[in-house]
C-alpha positions as CSV (number, residue, x, y, z in Angstrom):
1,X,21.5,-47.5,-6.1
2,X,24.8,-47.8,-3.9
3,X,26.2,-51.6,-3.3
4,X,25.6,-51.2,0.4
5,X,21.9,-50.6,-0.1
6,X,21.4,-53.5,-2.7
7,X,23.1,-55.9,0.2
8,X,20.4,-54.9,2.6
9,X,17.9,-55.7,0.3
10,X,19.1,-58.8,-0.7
11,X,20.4,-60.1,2.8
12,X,16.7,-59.5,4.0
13,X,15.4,-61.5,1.2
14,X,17.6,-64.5,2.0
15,X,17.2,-64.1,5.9
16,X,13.3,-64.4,5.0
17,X,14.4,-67.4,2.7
18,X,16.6,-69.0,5.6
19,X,13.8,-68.7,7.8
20,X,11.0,-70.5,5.5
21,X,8.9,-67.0,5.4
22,X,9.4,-66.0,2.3
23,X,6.6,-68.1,0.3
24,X,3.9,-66.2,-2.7
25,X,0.6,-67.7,-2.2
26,X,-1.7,-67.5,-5.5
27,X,-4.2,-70.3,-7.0
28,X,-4.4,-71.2,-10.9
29,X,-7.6,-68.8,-11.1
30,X,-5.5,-65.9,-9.7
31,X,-2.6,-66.3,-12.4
32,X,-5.3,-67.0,-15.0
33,X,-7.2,-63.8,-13.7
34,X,-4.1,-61.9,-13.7
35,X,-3.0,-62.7,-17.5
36,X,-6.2,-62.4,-18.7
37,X,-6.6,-58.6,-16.8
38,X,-3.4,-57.2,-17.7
39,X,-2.9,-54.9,-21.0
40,X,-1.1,-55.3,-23.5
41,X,0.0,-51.8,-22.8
42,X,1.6,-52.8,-19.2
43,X,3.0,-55.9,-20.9
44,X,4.9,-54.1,-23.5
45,X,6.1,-51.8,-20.4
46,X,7.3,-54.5,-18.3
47,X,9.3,-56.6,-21.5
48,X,10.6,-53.0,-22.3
49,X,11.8,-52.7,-18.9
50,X,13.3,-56.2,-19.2
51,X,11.4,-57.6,-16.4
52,X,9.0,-60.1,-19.0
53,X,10.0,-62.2,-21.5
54,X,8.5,-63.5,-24.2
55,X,5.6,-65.6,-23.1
56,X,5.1,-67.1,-26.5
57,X,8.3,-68.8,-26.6
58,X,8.2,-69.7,-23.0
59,X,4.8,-70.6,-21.8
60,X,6.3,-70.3,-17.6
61,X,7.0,-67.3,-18.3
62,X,4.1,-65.0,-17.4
63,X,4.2,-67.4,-14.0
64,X,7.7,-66.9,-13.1
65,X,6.8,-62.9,-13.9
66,X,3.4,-63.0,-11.9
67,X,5.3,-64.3,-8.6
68,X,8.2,-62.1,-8.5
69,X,5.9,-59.1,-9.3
70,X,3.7,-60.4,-5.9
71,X,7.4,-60.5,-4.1
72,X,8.2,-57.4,-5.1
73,X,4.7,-56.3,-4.0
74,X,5.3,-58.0,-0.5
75,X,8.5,-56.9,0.0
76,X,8.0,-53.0,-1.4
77,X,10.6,-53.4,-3.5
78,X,9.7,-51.2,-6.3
79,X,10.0,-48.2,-4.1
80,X,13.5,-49.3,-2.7
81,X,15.6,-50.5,-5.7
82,X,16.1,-48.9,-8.8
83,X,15.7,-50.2,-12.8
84,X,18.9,-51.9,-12.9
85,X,18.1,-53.9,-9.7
86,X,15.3,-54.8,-10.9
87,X,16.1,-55.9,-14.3
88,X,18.7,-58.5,-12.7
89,X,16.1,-59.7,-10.2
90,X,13.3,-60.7,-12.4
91,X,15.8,-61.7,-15.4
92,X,17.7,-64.2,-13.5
93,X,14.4,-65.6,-11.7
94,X,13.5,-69.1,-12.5
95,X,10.6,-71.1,-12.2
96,X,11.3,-74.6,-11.7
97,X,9.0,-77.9,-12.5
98,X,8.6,-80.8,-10.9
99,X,9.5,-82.8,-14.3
100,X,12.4,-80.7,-14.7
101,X,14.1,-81.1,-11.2
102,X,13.5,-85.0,-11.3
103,X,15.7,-85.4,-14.6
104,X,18.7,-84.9,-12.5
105,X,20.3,-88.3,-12.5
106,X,20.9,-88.5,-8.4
107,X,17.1,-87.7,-8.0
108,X,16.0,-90.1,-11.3
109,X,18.1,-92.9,-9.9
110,X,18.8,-93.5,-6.4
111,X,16.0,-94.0,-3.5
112,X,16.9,-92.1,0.0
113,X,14.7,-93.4,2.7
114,X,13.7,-92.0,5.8
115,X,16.3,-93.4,8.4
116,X,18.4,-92.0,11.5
117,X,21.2,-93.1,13.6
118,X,22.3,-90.7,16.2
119,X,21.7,-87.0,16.4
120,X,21.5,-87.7,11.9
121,X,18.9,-88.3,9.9
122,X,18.0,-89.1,6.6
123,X,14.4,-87.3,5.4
124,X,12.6,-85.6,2.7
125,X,12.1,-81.8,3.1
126,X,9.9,-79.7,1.0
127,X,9.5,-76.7,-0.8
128,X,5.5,-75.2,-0.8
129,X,4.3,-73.6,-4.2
130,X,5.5,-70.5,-4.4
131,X,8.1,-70.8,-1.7
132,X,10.6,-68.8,-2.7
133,X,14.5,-69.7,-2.5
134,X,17.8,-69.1,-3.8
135,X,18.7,-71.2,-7.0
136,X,22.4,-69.7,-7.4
137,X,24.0,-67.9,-5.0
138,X,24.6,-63.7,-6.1
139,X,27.7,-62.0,-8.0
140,X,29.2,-60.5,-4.8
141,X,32.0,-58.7,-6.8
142,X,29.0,-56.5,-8.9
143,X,28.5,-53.1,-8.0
144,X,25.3,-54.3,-7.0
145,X,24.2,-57.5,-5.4
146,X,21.2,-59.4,-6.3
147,X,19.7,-62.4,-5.2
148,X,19.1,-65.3,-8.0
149,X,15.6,-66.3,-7.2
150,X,14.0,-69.3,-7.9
151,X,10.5,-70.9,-7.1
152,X,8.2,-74.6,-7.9
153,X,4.7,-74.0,-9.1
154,X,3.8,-77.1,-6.9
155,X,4.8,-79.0,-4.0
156,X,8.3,-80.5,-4.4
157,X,10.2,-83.0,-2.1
158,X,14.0,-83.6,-2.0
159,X,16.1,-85.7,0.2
160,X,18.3,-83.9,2.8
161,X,20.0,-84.8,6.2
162,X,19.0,-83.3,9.2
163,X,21.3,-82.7,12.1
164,X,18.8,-82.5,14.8
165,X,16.6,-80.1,13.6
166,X,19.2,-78.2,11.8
167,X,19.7,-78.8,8.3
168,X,23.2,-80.4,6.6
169,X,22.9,-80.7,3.4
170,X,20.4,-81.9,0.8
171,X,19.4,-82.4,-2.7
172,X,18.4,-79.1,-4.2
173,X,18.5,-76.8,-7.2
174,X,20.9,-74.4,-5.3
175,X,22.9,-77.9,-4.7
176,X,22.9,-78.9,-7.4
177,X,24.1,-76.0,-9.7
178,X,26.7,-75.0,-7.2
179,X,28.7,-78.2,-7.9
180,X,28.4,-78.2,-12.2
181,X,31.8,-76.9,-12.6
182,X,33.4,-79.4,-10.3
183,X,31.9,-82.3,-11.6
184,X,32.5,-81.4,-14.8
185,X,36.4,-80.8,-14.5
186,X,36.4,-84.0,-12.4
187,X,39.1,-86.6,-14.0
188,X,41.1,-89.8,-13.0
189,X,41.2,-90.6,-9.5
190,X,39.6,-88.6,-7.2
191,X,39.6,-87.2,-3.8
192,X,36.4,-86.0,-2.4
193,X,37.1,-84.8,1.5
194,X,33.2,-84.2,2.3
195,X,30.5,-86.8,2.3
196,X,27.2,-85.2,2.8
197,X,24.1,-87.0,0.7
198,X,26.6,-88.4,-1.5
199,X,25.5,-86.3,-4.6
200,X,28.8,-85.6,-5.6
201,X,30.6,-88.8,-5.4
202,X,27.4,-90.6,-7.5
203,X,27.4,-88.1,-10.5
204,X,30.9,-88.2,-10.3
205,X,31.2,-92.0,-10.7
206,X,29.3,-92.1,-13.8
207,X,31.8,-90.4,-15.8
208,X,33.9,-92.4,-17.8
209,X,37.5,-90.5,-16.9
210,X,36.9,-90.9,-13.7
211,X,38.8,-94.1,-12.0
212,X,38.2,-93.8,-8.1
213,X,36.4,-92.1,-6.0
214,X,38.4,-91.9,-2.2
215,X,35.3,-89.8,0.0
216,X,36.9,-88.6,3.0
217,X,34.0,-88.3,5.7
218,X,34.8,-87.5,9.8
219,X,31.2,-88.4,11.1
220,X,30.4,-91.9,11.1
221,X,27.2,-91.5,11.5
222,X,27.0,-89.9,8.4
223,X,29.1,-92.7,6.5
224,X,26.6,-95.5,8.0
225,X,23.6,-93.7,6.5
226,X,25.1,-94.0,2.9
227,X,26.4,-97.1,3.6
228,X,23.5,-98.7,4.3
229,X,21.1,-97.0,2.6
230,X,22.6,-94.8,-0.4
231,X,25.7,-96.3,-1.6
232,X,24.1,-100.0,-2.8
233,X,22.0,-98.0,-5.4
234,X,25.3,-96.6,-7.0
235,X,25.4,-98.3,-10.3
236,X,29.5,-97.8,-10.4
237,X,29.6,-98.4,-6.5
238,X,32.8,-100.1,-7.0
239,X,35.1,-96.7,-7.8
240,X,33.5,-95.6,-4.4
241,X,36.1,-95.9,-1.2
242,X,35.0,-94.2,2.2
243,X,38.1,-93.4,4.6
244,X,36.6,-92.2,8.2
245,X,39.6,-89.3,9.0
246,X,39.5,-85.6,9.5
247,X,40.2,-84.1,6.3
248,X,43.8,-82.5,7.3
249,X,45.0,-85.6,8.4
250,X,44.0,-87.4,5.5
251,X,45.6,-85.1,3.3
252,X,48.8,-85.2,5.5
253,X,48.8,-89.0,4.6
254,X,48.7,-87.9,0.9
255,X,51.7,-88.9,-1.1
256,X,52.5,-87.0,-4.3
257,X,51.3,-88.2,-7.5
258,X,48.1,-90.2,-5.6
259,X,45.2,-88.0,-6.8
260,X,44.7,-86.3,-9.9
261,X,41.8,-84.6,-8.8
262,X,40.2,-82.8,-5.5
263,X,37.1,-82.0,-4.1
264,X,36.6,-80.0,-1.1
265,X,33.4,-79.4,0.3
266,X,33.3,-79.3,4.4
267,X,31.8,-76.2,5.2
268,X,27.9,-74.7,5.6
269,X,28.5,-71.6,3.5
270,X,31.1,-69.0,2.3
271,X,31.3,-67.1,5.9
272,X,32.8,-70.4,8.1
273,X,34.1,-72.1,5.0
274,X,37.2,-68.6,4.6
275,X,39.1,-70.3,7.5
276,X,39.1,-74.1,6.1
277,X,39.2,-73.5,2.1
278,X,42.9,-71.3,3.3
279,X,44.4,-74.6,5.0
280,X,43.5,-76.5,2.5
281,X,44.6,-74.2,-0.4
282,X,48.5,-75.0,1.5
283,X,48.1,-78.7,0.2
284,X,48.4,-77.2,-3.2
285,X,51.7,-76.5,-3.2
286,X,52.4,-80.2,-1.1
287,X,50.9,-82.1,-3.7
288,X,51.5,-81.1,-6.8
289,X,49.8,-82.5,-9.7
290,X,46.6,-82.6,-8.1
291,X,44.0,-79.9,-8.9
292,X,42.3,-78.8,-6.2
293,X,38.8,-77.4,-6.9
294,X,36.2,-76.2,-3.8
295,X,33.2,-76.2,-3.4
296,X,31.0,-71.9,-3.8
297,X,34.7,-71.1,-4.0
298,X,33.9,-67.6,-6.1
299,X,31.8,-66.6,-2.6
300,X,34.3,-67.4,-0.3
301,X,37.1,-65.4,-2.5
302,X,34.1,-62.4,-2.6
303,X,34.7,-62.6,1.5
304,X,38.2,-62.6,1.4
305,X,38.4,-59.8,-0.5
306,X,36.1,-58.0,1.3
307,X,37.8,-58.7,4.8
């Protein structure tokens, strides 16, 4: 299987993802119905194939098997991929829990109501069992590409801001995992250019090397909303200082030796973010000492290097 025709594959998948159509409907009696039919023959095939683990270690496991089998069913994927595909697709699924997704500490800890001023609006959004969606984005530098599926076995709700009826930004697993590194390397004080739900700032101001937290934000709207309705919640709200500026000419303002760390995180995805991660990679070299760290920056590099 040639890159170019695992890319096809997979950018249909997330186009059917992007457009809410991509959801495996199945009831507890059908997955019951379908472990209980299956041999132990086609088991052994499918962990040989490394598209099973072992279900007696992880008791999801036959689930998160069963759904990506019906996907690839759907989709008639067997037929178009080869092994290797495969093997990636069903070994780097994950089925997520309810339990599980609540432990983060933004979604344990802080309340976002419904609310809206202007064209923006606070709200929950959902994902239906089975829906199926992209918990990580894929390793665009392999020689192939495959999506990094994930799926809830129930009804799950997460808070998210709506610009009309488009969406901004919210609080899910592929939110959440694509900002790990940069929280984890944040330090000191700290520049975040890039409000959205505020996820980033409040896991960030729990951290005990962290001093400050400057959020740079160009939409009041949006900096009302956590105003009024997020930021009171933040145990460590008092690091927290919100500066209504473009993020350019904030960072023109910027003297040497203010921040120790950076955060930026003002574009939808790696295609429109190639343009504004370059002018801000300049500041680098303006302000030295700060490390500068961006938000799905492996995927806009994969685009750059592509182009």
């Amino acid at each position: 299987m040639t890159k170019d025709e695992s890319l096809k594959i997979s950018a249909e998948i997330a186009s059917m993802i992007n457009g809410g159509d991509l959801v495996i409907d199945y009831t507890e009696s059908e997955l019951k119905g379908a472990k209980l039919g299956i041999s132990e023959v086609s088991l052994e095939g499918y962990r040989h194939a490394g598209l099973l683990g072992d279900c007696s270690a992880d008791e999801n496991e036959f689930e998160k098997f069963y759904v990506i089998k019906k996907l690839c069913d759907k989709l008639d994927i067997w037929r178009r991929t080869d092994d290797r595909y495969l093997k990636e697709l069903f070994g780097r699924a994950r089925m997520f829990t309810v339990r599980e997704f609540y432990r983060d500490p933004y979604l344990l800890n802080i309340f976002v109501p419904s609310a809206k001023i202007g064209n923006f609006a606070l709200m929950a959004v959902t994902y239906d069992r089975g829906e199926i969606f992209q918990h990580e984005m894929p390793d665009f530098e392999s020689d192939i590409v495959v999506p990094r599926l994930g799926f809830f076995p129930e009804l799950v709700a997460f808070p998210s801001i709506y610009e009309g009826v488009i969406p901004w930004v919210s609080v899910c697993p592929s939110e959440i995992s694509s900002m790990q590194d940069q929280i984890s390397r944040a330090h000191g004080r700290v520049l975040v250019l890039g409000l959205g739900i505020g996820y980033y700032p409040y896991i960030v101001s729990e951290k005990e090397n962290v001093d400050e937290i400057t959020i740079v934000e160009r939409q009041p709207e949006i900096i009302e909303l956590f105003k009024k309705n997020i930021l009171p919640q933040f145990a460590k709200g008092g690091k927290i200082r919100i500066v209504q500026s473009d993020a350019y000419e904030y960072l023109d303002s910027v003297q040497i030796g203010r921040y120790d760390f950076c955060f930026a995180d003002i574009w939808e995805g790696q295609m429109d973010g190639v343009i504004e991660y370059l002018r801000i990679k300049e500041y680098e070299e303006k302000l030295p000492g700060t490390e500068f760290t961006y938000w799905i920056e492996e995927q806009i590099l994969s685009c750059l290097r592509c182009s």
